[in-house]
VOBA-1610 file (N, C-alpha, C; in pm, whole numbers, padded with zeros to 5 digits, always signed):
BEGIN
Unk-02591+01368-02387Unk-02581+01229-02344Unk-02539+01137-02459Unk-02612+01159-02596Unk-02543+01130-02662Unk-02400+01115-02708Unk-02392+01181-02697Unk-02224+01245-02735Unk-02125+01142-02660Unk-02176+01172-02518Unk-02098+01055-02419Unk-02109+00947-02416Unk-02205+00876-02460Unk-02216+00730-02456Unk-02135+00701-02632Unk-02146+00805-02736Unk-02008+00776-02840Unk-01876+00771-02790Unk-01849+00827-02717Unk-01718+00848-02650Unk-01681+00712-02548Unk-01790+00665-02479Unk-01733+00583-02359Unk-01776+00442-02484Unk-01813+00454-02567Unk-01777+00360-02702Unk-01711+00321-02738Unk-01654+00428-02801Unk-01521+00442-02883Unk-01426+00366-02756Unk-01372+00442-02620Unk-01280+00405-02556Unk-01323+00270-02528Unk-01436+00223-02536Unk-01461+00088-02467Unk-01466-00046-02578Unk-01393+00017-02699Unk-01440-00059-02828Unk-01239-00074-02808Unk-01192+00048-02797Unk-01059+00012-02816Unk-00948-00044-02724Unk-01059-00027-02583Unk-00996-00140-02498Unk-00971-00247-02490Unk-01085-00296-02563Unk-01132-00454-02603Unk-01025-00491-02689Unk-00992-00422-02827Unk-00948-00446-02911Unk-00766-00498-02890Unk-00721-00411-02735Unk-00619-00469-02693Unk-00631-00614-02586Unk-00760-00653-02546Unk-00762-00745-02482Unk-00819-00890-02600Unk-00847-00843-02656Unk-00856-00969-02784Unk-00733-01009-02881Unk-00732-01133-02932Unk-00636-01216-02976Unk-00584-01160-03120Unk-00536-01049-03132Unk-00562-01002-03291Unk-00525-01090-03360Unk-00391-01118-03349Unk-00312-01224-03461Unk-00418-01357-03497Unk-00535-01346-03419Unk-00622-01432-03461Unk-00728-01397-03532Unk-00764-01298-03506Unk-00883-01197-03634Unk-00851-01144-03742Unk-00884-01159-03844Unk-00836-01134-04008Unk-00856-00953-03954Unk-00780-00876-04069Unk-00748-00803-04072Unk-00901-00699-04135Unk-00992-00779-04204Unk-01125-00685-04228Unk-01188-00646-04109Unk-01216-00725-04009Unk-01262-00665-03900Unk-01224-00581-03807Unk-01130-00550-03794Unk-01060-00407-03760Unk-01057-00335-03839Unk-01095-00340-03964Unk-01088-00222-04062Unk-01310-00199-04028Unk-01353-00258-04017Unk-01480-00224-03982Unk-01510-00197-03815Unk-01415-00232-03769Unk-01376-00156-03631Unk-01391-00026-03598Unk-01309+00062-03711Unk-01268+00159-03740Unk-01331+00220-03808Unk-01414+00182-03871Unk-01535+00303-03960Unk-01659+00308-03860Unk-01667+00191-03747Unk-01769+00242-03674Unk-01719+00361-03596Unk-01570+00357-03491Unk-01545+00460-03463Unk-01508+00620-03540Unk-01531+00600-03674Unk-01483+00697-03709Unk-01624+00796-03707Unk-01742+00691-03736Unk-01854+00699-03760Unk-01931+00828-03568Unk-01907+00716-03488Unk-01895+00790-03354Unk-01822+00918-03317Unk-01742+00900-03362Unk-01638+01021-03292Unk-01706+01164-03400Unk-01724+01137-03512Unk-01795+01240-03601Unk-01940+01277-03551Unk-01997+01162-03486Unk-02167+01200-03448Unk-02094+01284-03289Unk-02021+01281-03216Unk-01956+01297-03096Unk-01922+01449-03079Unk-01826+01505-03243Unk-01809+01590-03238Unk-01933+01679-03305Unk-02009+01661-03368Unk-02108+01737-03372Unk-02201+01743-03285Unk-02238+01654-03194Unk-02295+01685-03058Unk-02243+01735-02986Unk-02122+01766-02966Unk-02074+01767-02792Unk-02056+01936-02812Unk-02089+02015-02884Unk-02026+02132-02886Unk-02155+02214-02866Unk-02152+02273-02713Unk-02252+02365-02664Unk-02273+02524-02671Unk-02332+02583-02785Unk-02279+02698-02759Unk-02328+02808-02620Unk-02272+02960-02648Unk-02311+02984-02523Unk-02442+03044-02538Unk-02492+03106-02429Unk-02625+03169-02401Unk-02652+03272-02501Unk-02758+03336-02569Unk-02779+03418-02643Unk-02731+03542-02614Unk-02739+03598-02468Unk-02691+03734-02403Unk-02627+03789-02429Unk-02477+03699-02525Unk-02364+03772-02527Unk-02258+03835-02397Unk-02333+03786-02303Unk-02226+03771-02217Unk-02178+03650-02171Unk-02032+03646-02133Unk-01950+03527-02145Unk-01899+03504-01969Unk-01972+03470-01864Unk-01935+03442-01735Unk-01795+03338-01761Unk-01728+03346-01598Unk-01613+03201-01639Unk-01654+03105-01642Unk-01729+03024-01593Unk-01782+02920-01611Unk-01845+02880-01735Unk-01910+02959-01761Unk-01927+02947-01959Unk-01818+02955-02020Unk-01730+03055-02013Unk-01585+03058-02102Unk-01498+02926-02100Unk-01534+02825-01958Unk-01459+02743-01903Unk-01566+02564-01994Unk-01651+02611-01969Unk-01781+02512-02079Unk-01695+02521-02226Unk-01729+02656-02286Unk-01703+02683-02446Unk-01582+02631-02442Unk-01466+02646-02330Unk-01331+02592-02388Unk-01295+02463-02388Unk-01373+02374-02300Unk-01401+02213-02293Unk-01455+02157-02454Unk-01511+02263-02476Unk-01610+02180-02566Unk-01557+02173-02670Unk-01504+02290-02721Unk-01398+02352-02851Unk-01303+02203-02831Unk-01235+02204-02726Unk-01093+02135-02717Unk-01156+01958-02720Unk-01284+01906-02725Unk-01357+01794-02691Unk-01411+01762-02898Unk-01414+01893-02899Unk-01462+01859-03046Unk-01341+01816-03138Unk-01232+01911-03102Unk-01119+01870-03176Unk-01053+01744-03162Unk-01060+01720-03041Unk-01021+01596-03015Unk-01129+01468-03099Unk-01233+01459-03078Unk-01331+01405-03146Unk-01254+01383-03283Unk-01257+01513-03345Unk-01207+01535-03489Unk-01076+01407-03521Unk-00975+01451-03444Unk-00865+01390-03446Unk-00921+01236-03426Unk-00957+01204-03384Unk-00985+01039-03355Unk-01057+01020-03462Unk-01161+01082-03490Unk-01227+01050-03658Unk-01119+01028-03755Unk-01016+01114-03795Unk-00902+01137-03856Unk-00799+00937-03810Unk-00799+00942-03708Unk-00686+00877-03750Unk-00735+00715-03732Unk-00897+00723-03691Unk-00958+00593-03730Unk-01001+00570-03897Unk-01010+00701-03977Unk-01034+00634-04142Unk-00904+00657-04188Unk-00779+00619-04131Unk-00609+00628-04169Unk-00595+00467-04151Unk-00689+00456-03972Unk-00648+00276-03951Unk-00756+00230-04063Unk-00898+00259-04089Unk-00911+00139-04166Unk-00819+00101-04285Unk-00733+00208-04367Unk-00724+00216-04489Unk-00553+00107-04394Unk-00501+00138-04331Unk-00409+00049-04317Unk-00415-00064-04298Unk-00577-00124-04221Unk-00585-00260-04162Unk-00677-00310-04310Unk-00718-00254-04414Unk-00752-00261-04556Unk-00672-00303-04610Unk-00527-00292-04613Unk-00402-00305-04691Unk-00341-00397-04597Unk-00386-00420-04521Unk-00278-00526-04426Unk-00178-00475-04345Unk-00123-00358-04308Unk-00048-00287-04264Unk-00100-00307-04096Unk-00071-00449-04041Unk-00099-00435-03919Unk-00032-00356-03787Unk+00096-00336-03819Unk+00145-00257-03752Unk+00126-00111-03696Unk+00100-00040-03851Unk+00026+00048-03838Unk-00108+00085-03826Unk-00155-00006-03806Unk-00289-00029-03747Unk-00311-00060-03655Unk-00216-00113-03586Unk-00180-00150-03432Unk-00126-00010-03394Unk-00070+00089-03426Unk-00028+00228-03392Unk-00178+00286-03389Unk-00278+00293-03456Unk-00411+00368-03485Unk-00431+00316-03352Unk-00450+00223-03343Unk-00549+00106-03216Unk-00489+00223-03087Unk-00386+00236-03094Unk-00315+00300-02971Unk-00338+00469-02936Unk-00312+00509-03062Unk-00369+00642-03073Unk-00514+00696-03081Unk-00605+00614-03113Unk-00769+00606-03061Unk-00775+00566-02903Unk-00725+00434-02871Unk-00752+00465-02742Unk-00650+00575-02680Unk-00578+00648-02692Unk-00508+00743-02566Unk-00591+00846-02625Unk-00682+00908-02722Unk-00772+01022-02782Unk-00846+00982-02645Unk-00960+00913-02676Unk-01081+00852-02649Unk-01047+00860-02465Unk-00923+00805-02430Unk-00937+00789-02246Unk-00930+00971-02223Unk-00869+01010-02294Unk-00873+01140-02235Unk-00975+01249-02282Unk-01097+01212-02382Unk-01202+01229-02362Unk-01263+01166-02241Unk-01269+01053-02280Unk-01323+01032-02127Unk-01307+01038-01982Unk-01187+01089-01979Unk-01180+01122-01841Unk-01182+01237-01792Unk-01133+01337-01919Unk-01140+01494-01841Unk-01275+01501-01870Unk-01379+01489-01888Unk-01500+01546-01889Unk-01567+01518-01748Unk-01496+01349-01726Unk-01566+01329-01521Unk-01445+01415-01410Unk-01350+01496-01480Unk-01283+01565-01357Unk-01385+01686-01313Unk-01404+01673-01177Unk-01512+01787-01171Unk-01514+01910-01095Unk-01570+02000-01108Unk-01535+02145-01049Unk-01672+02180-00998Unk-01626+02226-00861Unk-01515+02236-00782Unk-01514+02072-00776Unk-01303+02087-00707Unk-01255+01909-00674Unk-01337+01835-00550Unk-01314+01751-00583Unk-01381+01656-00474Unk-01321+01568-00400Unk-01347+01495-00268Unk-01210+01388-00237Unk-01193+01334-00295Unk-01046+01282-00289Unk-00984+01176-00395Unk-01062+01030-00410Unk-01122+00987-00299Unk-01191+00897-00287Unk-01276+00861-00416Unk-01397+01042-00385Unk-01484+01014-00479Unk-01450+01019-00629Unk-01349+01093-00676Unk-01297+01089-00781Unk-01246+00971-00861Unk-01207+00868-00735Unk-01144+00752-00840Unk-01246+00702-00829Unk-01399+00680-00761Unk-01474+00659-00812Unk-01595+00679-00908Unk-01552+00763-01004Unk-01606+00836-01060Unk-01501+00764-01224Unk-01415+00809-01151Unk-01305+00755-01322Unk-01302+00624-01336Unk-01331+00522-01193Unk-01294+00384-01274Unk-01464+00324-01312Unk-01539+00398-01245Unk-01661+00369-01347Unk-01714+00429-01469Unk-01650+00507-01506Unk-01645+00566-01625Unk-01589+00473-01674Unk-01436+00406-01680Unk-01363+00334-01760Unk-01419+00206-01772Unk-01513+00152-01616Unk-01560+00029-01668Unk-01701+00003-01748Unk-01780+00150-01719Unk-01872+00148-01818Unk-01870+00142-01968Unk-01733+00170-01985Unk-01673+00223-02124Unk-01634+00054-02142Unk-01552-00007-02094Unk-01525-00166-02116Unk-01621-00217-02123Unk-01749-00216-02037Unk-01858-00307-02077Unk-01923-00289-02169Unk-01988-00167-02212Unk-02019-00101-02376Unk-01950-00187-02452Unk-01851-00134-02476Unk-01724-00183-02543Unk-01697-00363-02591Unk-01710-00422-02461Unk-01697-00580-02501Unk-01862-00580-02527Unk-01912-00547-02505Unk-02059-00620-02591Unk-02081-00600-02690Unk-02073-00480-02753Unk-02065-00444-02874Unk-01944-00473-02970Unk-01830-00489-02928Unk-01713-00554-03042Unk-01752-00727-03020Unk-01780-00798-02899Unk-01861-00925-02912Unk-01902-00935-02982Unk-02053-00868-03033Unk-02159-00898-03109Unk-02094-00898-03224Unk-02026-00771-03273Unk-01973-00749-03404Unk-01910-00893-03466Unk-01775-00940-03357Unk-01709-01061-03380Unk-01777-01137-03421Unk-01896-01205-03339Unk-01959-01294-03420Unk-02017-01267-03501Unk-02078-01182-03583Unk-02106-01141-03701Unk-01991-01189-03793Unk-01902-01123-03756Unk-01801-01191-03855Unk-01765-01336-03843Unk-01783-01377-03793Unk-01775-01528-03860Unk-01844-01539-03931Unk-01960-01487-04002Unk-02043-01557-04108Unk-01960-01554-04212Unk-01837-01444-04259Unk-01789-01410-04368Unk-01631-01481-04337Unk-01578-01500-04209Unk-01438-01554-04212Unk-01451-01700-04147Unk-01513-01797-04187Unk-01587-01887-04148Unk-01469-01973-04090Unk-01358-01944-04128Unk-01226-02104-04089Unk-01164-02022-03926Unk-01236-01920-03941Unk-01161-01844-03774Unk-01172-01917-03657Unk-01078-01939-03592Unk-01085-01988-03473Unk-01164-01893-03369Unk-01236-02025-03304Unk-01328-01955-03211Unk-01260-01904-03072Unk-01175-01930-03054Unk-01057-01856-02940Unk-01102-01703-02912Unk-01097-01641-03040Unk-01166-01471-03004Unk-01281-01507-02946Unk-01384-01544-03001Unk-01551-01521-02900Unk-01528-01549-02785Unk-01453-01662-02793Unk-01419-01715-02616Unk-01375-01637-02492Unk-01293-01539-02554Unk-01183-01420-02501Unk-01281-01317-02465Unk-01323-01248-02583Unk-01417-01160-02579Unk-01581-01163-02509Unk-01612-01280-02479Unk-01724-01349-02390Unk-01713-01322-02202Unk-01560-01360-02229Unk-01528-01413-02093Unk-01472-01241-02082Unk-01436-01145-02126Unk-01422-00969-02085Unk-01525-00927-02077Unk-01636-00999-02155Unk-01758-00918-02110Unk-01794-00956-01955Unk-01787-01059-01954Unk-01857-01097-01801Unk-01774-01053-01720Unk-01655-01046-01689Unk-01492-00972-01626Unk-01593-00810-01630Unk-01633-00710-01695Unk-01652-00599-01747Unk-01778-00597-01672Unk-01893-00704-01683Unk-01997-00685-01603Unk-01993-00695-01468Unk-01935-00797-01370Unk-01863-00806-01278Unk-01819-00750-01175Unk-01719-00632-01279Unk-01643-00516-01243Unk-01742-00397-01217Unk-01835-00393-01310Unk-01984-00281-01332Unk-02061-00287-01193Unk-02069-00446-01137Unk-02134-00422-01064Unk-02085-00379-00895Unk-01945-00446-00872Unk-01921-00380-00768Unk-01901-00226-00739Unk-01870-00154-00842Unk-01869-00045-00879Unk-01997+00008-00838Unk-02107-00044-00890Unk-02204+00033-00879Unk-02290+00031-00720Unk-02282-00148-00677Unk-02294-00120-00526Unk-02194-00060-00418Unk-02097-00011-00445Unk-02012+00103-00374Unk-02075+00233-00389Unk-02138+00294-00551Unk-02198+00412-00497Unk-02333+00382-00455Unk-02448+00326-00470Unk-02540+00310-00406Unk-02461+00279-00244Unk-02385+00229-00214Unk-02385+00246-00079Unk-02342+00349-00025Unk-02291+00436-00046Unk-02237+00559-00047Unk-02373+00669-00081Unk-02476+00644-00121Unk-02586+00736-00112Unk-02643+00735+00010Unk-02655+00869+00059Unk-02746+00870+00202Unk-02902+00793+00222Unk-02944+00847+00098Unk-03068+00764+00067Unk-03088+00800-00058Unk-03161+00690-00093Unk-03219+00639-00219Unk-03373+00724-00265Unk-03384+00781-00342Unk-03554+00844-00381Unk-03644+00702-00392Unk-03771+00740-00345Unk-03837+00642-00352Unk-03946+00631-00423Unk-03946+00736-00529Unk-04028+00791-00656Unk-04057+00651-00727Unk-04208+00615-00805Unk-04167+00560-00907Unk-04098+00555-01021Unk-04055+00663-01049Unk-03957+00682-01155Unk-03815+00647-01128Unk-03806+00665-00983Unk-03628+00615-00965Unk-03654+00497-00937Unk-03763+00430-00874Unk-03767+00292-00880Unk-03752+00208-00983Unk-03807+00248-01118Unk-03789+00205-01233Unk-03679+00223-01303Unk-03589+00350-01230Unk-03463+00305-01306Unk-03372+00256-01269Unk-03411+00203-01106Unk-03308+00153-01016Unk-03354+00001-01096Unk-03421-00048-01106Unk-03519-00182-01201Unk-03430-00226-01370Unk-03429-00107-01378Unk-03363-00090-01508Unk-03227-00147-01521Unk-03161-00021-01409Unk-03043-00060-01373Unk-02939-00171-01385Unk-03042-00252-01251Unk-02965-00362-01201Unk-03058-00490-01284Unk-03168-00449-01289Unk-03214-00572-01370Unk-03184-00628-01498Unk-03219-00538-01562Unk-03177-00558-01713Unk-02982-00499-01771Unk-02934-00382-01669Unk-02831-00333-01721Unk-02727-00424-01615Unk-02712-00494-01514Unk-02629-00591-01486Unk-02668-00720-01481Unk-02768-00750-01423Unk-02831-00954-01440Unk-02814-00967-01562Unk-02891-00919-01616Unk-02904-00921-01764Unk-02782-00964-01848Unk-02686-00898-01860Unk-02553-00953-01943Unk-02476-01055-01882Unk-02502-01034-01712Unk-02469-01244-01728Unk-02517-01305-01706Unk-02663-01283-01735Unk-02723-01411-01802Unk-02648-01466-01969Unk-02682-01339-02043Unk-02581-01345-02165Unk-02475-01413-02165Unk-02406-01386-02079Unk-02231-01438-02091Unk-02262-01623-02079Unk-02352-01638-01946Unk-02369-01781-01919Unk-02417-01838-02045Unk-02527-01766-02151Unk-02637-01848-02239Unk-02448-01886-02329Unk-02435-01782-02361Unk-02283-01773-02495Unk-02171-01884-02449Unk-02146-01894-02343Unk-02054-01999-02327Unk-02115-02151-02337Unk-02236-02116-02310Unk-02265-02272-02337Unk-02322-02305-02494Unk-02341-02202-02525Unk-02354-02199-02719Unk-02241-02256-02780Unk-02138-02152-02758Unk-01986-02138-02809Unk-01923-02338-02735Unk-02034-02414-02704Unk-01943-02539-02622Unk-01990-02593-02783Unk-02127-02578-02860Unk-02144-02621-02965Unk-02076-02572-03085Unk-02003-02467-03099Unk-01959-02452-03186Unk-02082-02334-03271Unk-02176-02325-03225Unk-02311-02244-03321Unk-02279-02090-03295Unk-02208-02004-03402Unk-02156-01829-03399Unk-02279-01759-03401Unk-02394-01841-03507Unk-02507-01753-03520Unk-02574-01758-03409Unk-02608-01865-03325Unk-02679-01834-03227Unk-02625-01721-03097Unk-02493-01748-03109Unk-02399-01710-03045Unk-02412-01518-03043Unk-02412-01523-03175Unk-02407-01366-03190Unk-02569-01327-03178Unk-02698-01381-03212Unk-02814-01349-03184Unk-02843-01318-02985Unk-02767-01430-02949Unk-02794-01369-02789Unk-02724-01257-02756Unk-02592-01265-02820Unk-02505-01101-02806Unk-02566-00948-02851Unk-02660-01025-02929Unk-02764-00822-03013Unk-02811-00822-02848Unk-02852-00891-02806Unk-02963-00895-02627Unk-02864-00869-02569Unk-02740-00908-02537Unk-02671-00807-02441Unk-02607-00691-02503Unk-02603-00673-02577Unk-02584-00489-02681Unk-02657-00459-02602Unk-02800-00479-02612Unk-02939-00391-02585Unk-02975-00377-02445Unk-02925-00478-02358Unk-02947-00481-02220Unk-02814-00364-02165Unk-02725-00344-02218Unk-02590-00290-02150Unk-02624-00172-02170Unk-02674-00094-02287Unk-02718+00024-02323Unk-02786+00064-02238Unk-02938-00013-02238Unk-03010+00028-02137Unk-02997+00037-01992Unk-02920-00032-01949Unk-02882-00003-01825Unk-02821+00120-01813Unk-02711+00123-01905Unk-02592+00240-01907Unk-02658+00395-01852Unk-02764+00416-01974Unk-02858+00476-02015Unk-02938+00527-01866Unk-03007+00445-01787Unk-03071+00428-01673Unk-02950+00465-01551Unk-02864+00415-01544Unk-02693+00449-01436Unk-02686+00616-01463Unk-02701+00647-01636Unk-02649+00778-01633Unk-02754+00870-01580Unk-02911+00901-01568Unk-02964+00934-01497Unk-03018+00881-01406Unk-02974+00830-01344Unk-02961+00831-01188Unk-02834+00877-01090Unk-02698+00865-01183Unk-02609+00900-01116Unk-02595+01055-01139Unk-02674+01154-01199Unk-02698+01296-01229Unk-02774+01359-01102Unk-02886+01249-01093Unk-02951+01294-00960Unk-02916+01239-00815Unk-02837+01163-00809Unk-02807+01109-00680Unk-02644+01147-00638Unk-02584+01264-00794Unk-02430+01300-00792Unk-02337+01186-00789Unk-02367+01072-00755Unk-02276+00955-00741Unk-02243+00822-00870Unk-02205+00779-00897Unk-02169+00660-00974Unk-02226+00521-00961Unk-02327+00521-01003Unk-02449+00416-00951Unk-02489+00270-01071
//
């Protein structure tokens, strides 16, 4: 689980990064962009690699595991690789080629993340695209809350920056939460029924309480911060939606294990 929530990171860090104003963000913060993902994709590939059963025997379905995982690690690898290439370019100012990294992390990263939700045996097409575009929007909402928070952090150090990025990046998060949630009442409606355990109650609680209300409340507190001009307060309510998006995420991913659906 680990492994995957680095991954729907990474892709959801470099989505953002094309929906924000670059020519308006100094060039250090994409270079610290990039050592967090390099940072991920390295914890990613040393998690994600399962070996097989002690037995020594190799069924297809294990051979078909070991070869996901091999080909998931390398990939990992490669995105580590060519995110400490972008910092050293967006270090030197070489935005272009750092704008090439930006591109080549996210096309790594979507195709981590998507062949791992293609699933076997296939399923209707239906359920499949619902399966991939909540993957991708879980990965965007991760993604804008956590390069959010970061942003305003950086204003403490690039203090003459126009506030245009937080603004941008505020208003994708709530777009990202939004999107999370119709998503997620399509598969809850799509479940025959719901467990009525306290434990799934609490993570259905989790869920929707803290992992969707929750960040727009955030988005609402930040826009009306960002009307004052105040980054620090700005970015102190953004650590609370980091922490609320996780936890939800976190709570979605087991429940949608046990209910098979995208919740």
């Amino acid at each position: 689980m680990i492994a995957q929530f680095a991954i729907r990171l990474i892709c959801g860090m470099s989505l953002v990064w094309w929906l924000a104003p670059r020519k308006q963000i100094t060039d250090g913060f994409f270079r610290i962009q990039m050592l967090i993902v390099l940072g991920l994709a390295v914890l990613a590939a040393l998690l994600g690699f399962e070996p097989l059963r002690e037995t020594g025997e190799t069924s297809p379905s294990e051979a078909d595991i070991l070869l996901g995982s091999v080909a998931n690690t390398w990939l990992c690898t490669a995105t580590a690789v060519v995110a400490f290439f972008g910092s050293i370019a967006w270090a030197l100012g070489r935005r272009h080629l750092g704008t090439s990294c930006i591109a080549a992390v996210t096309g790594l990263s979507l195709v981590l993340l998507i062949g791992p939700a293609w699933p076997t045996p296939p399923i209707s097409p239906a359920h499949l695209l619902l399966v991939i575009t909540s993957e991708l929007a879980t990965a965007l909402l991760l993604g804008a809350a956590m390069v959010s928070m970061l942003l305003g952090h950086w204003y403490l150090t690039a203090t003459g920056m126009s506030l245009a990025p937080l603004w941008r990046l505020n208003t994708v998060f709530g777009i990202a939460t939004l999107l999370r949630i119709v998503l997620a009442t399509t598969g809850l409606w799509l479940v025959d029924k719901l467990p009525g355990t306290d434990y799934h109650v609490t993570l259905l609680a989790l869920r929707w309480l803290v992992g969707l209300l929750g960040p727009l409340v955030v988005v609402g507190m930040v826009w009306r911060i960002l009307k004052y001009r105040n980054t620090q307060a700005a970015t102190g309510v953004l650590y609370t939606g980091v922490l609320l998006t996780v936890t939800g995420e976190l709570a979605a991913t087991l429940l949608s294990r046990e209910l098979s659906l995208p919740v």
